[in-house]
C-alpha beads as a LAMMPS data file, in Angstrom:
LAMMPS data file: protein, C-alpha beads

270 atoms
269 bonds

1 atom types
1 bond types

-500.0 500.0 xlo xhi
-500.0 500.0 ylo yhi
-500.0 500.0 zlo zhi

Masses

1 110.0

Atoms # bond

1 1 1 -185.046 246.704 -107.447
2 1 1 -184.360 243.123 -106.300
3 1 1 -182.271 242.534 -109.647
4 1 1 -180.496 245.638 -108.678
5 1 1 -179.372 244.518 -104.895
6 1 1 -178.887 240.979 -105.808
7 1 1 -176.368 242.581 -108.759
8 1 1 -174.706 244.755 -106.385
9 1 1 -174.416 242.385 -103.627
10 1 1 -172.746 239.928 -106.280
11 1 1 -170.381 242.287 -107.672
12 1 1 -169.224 243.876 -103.922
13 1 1 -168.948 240.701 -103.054
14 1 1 -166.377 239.714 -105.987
15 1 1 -164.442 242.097 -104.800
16 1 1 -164.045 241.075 -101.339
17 1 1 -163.755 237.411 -102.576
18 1 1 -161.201 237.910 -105.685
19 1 1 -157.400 238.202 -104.623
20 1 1 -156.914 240.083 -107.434
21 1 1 -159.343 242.949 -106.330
22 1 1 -158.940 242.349 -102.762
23 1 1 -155.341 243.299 -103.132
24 1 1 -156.073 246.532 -105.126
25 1 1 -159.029 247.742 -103.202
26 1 1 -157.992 247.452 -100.058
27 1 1 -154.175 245.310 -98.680
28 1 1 -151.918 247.546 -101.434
29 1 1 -153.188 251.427 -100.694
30 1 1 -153.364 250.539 -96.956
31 1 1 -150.028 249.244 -96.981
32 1 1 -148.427 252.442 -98.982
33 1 1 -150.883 254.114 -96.533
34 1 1 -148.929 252.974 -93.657
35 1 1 -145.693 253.096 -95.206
36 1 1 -146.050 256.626 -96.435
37 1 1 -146.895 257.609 -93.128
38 1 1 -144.092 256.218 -91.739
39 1 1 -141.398 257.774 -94.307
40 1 1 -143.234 260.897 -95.718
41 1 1 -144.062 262.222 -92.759
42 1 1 -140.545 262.390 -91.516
43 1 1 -138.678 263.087 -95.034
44 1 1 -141.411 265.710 -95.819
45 1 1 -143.358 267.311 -93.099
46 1 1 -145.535 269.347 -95.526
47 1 1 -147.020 265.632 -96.204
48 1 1 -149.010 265.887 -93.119
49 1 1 -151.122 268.637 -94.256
50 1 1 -152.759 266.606 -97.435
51 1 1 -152.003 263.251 -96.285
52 1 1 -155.325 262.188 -95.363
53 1 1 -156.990 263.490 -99.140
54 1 1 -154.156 262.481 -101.260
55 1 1 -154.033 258.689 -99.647
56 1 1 -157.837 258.436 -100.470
57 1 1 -157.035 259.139 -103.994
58 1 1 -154.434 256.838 -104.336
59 1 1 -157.182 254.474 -103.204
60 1 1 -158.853 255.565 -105.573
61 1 1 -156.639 255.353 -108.337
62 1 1 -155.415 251.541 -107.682
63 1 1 -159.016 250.002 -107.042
64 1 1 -160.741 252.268 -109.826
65 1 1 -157.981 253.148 -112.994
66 1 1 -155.947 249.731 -111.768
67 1 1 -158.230 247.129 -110.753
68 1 1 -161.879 247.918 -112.484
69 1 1 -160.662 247.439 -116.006
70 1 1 -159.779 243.830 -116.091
71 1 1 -162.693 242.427 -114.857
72 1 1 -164.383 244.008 -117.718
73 1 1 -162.474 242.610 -120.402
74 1 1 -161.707 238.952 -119.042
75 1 1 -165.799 238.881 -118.573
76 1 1 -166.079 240.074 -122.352
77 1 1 -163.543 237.452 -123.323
78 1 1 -164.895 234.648 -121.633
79 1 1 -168.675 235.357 -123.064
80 1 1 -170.388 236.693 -120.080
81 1 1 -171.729 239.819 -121.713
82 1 1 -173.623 237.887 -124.674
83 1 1 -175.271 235.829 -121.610
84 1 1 -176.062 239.255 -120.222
85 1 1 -177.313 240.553 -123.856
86 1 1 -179.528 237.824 -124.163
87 1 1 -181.190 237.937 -121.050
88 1 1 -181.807 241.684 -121.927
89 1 1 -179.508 243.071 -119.602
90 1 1 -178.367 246.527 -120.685
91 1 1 -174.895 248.056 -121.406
92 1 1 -175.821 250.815 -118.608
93 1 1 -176.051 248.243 -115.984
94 1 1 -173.355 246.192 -116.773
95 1 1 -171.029 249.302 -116.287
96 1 1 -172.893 250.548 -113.880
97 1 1 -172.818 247.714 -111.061
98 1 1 -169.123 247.282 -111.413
99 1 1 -168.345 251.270 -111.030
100 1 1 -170.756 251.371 -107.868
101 1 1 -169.083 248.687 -105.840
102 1 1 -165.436 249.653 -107.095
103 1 1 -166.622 252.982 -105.777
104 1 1 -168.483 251.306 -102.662
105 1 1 -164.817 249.540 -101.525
106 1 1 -162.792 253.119 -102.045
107 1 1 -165.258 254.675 -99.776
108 1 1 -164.860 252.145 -97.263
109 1 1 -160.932 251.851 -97.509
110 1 1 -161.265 255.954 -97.879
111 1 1 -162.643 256.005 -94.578
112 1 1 -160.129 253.724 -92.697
113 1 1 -157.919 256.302 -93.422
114 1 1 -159.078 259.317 -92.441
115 1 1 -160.517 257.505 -89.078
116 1 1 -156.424 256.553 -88.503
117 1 1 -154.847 259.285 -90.193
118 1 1 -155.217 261.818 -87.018
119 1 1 -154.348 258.852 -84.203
120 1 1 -151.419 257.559 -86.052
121 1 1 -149.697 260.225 -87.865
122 1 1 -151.023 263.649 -86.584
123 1 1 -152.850 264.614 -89.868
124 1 1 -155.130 267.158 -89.594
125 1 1 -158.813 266.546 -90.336
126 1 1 -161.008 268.724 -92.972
127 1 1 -162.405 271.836 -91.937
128 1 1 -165.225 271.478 -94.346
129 1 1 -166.692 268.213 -93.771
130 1 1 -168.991 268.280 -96.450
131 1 1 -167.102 269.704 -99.131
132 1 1 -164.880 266.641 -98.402
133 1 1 -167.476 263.780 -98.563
134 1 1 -168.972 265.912 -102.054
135 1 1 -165.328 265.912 -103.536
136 1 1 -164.073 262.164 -101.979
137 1 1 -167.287 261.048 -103.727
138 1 1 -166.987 262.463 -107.018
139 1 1 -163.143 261.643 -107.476
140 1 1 -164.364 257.805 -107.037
141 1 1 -166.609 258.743 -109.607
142 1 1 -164.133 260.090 -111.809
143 1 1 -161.811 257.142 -111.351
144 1 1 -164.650 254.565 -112.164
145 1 1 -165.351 256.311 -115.039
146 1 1 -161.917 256.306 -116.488
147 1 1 -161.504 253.027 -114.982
148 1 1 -164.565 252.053 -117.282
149 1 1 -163.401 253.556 -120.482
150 1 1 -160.163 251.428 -120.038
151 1 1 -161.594 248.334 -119.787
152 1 1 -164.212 248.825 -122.838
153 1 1 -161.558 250.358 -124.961
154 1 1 -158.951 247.228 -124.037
155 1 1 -158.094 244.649 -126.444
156 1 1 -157.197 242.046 -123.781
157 1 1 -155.874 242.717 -119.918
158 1 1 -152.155 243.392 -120.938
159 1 1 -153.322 246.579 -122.894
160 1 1 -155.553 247.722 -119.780
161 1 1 -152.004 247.772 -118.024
162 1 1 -150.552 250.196 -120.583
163 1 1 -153.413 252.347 -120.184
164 1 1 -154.239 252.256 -116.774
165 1 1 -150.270 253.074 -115.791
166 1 1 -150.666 256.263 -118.487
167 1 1 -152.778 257.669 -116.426
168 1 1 -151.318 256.288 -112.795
169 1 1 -147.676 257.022 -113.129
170 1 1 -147.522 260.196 -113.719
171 1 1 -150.681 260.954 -111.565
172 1 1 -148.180 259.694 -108.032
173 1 1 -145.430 261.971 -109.646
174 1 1 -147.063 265.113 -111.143
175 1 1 -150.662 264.585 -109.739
176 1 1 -150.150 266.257 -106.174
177 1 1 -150.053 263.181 -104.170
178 1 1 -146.700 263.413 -102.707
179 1 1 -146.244 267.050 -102.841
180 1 1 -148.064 270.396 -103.674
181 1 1 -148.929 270.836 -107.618
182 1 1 -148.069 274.547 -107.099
183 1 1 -144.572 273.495 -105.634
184 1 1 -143.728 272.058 -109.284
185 1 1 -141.519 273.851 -111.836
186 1 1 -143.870 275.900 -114.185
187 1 1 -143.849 273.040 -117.030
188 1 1 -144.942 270.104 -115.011
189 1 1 -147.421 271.730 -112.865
190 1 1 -148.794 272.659 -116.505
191 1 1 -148.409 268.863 -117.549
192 1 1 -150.057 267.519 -114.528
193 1 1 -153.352 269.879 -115.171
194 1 1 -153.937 267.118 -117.573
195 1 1 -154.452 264.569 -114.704
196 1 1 -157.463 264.174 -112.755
197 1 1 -155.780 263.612 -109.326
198 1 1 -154.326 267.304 -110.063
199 1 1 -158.040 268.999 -109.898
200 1 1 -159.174 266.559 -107.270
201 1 1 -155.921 267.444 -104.495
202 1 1 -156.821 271.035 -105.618
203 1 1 -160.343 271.028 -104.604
204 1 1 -159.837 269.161 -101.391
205 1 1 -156.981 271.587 -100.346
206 1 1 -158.934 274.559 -100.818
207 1 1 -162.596 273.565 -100.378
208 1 1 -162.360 270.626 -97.885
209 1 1 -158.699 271.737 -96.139
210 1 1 -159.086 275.002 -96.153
211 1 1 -156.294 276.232 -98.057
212 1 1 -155.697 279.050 -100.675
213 1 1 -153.738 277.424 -103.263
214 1 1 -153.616 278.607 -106.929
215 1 1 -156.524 279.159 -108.796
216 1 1 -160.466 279.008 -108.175
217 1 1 -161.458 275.203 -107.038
218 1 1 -164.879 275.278 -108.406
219 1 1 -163.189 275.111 -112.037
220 1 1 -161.749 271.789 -110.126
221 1 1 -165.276 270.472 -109.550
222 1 1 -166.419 271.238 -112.651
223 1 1 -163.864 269.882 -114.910
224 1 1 -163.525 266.333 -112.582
225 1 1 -167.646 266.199 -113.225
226 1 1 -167.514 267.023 -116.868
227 1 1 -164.262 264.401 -117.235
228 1 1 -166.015 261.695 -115.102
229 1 1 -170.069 262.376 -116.895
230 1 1 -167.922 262.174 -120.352
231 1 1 -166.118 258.958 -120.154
232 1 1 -168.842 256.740 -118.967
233 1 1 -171.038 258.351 -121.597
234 1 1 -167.782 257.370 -123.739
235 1 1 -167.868 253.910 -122.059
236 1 1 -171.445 252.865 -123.096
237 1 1 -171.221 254.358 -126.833
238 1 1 -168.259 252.250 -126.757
239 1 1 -169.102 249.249 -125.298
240 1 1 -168.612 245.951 -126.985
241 1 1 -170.920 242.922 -126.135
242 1 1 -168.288 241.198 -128.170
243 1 1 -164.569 241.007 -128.432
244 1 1 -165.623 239.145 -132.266
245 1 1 -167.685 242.117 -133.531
246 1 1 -166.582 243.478 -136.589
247 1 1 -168.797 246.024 -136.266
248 1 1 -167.830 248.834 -133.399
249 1 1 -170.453 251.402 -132.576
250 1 1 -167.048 253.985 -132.935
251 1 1 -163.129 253.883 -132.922
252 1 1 -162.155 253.506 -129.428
253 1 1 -159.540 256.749 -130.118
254 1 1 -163.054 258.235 -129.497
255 1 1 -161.833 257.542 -125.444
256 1 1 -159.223 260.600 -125.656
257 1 1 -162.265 262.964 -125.770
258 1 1 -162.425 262.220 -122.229
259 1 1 -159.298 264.238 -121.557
260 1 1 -160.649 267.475 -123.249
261 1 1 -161.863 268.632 -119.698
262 1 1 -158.054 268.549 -118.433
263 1 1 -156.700 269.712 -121.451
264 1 1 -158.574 273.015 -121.381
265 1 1 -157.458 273.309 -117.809
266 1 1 -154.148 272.991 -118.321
267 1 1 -154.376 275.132 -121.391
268 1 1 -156.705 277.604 -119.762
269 1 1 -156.595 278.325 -116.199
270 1 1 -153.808 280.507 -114.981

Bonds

1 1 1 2
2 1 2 3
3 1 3 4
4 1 4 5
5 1 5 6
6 1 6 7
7 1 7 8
8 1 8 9
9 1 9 10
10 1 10 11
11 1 11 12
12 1 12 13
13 1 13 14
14 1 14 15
15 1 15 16
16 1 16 17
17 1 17 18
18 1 18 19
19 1 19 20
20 1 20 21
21 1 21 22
22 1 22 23
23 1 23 24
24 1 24 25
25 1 25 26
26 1 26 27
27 1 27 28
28 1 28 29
29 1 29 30
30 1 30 31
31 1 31 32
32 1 32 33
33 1 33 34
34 1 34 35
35 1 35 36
36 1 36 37
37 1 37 38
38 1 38 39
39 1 39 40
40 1 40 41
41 1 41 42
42 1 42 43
43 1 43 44
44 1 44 45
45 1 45 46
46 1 46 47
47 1 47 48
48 1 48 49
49 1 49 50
50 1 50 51
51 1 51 52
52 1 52 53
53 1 53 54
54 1 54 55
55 1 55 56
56 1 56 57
57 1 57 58
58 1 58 59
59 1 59 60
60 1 60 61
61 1 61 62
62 1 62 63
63 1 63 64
64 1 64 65
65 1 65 66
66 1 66 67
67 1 67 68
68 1 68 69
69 1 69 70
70 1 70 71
71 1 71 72
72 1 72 73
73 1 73 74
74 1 74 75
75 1 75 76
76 1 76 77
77 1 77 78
78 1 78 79
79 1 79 80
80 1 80 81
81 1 81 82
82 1 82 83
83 1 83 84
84 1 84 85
85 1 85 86
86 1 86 87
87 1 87 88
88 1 88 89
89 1 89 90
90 1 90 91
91 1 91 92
92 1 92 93
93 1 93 94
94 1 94 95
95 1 95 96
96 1 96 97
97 1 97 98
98 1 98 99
99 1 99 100
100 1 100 101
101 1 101 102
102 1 102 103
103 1 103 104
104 1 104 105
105 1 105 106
106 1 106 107
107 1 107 108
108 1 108 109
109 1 109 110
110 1 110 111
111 1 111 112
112 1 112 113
113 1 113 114
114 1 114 115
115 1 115 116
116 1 116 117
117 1 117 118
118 1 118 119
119 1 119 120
120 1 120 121
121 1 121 122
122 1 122 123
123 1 123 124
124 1 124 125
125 1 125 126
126 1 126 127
127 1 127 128
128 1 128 129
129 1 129 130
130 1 130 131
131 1 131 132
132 1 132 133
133 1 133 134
134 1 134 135
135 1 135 136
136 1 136 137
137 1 137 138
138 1 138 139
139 1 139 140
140 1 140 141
141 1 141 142
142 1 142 143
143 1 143 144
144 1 144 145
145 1 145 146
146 1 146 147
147 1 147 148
148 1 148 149
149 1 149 150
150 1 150 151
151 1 151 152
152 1 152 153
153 1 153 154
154 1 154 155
155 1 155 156
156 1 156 157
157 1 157 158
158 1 158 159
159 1 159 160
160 1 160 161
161 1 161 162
162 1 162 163
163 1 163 164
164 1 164 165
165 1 165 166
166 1 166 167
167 1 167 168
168 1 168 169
169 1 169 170
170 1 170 171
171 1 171 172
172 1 172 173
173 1 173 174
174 1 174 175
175 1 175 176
176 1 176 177
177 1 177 178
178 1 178 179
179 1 179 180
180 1 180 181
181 1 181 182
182 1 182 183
183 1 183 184
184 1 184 185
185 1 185 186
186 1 186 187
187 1 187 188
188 1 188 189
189 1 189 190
190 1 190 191
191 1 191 192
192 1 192 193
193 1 193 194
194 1 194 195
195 1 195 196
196 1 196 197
197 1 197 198
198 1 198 199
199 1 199 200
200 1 200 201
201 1 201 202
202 1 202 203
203 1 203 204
204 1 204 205
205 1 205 206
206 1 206 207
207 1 207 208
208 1 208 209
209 1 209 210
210 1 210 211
211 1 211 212
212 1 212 213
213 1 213 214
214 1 214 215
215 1 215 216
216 1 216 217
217 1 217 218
218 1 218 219
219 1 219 220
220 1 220 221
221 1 221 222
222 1 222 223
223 1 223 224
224 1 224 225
225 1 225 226
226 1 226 227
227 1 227 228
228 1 228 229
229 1 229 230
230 1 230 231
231 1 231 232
232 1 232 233
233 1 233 234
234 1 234 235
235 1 235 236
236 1 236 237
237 1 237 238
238 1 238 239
239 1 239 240
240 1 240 241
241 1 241 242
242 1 242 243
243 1 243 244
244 1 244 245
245 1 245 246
246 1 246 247
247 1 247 248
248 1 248 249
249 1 249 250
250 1 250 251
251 1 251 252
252 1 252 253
253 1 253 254
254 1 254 255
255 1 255 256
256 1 256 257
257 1 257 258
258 1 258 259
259 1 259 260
260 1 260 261
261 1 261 262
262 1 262 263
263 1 263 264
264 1 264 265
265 1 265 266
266 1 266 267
267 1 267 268
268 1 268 269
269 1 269 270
């Protein structure tokens, strides 16, 4: 247990004390916060409704999908895992701590902006207060998981980019972040069912908001859970202790089975 706090405490620290994940946890989605509250609000007034879920995800997304992979593969590069490996240190854990804290600062940021959201641009609060700590919770999960699977599948940090902006692109255009998935032309509402931050806006508009839109949200929950349980599992099979090992446990095109959750929701649901 000590191990584990003084681990934890170390890596939530890091990212308080690295620029690189201070700016992605916490100074970038506060700013587009702010700035989308400024400009959305008054080019889009629908914004309102889902500001306060859909700027937690995009938290989410930059601290988890943008920021967690690097770390992983500049500490692979630079040897820190075969320190880890010898002093019997398991795969699990180093995954593990990294995902926590990532998760730990997009709670925290989370929070700042649904304590501001109401005072500073009118958005309405949850109805369902639970549902929306259950679903903020496991979208940080799913986002540390994918986060994970990026950073074990990476070559080297300019291929985490590529990655990483596959998935958070088209998640701020098709996603539901800046407007309704069910406002979307047939095709690319079908397109952005492969996206987690499409299931995750969906549950927290119907479960946490209130809100009858499109089709049941428990399929929501359970696809985001099966996504995010399958690509850390994908993440540890995966996991190299070495960038120099020849031999690899599997091919790392073994990472696209994570999307089989979305892809039979988009494929699927009506």
């Amino acid at each position: 247990m000590n191990a584990f706090a003084h681990h934890f405490s170390f890596e939530f620290r890091n990212g308080l004390r690295n620029r690189s994940l201070l700016l992605l946890n916490y100074l970038f989605p506060l700013s587009f916060y702010i700035l989308m509250g400024l400009l959305m609000t008054q080019i889009n007034p629908l914004f309102t409704k889902t500001m306060i879920p859909a700027m937690m995800v995009f938290c989410m997304l930059s601290a988890t999908v943008i920021g967690l992979p690097n770390p992983l593969v500049e500490a692979r590069e630079a040897g820190i895992f075969r320190s880890y490996k010898i002093n019997g240190v398991p795969a699990f854990s180093i995954l593990t701590m990294p995902a926590l804290t990532t998760m730990f600062h997009t709670i925290i940021a989370s929070a700042i902006i649904t304590l501001t959201a109401p005072w500073a641009f009118k958005a309405p609060l949850p109805t369902n207060w639970l549902a929306f700590i259950l679903i903020a919770l496991l979208s940080a999960f799913v986002g540390a998981a994918l986060g994970s699977l990026i950073g074990v599948i990476s070559s080297d940090t300019r291929e985490t980019v590529l990655w990483s902006q596959l998935i958070y692109l088209p998640s701020m255009m098709l996603g539901g972040l800046m407007f309704p998935s069910h406002l979307l032309p047939a095709g690319l509402a079908r397109l952005g069912r492969l996206l987690p931050t499409t299931y995750a806006m969906h549950a927290f508009q119907n479960l946490a908001l209130g809100e009858e839109v499109g089709f049941d949200p428990l399929w929501s929950v359970l696809i985001l859970l099966a996504s995010g349980m399958l690509a850390f599992a994908l993440a540890i099979y995966l996991f190299n202790w070495d960038s120099r090992n020849t031999t690899p446990r599997g091919h790392r095109l073994m990472a696209l089975l994570a999307l089989l959750p979305y892809a039979a929701g988009a494929i699927l649901l009506p």
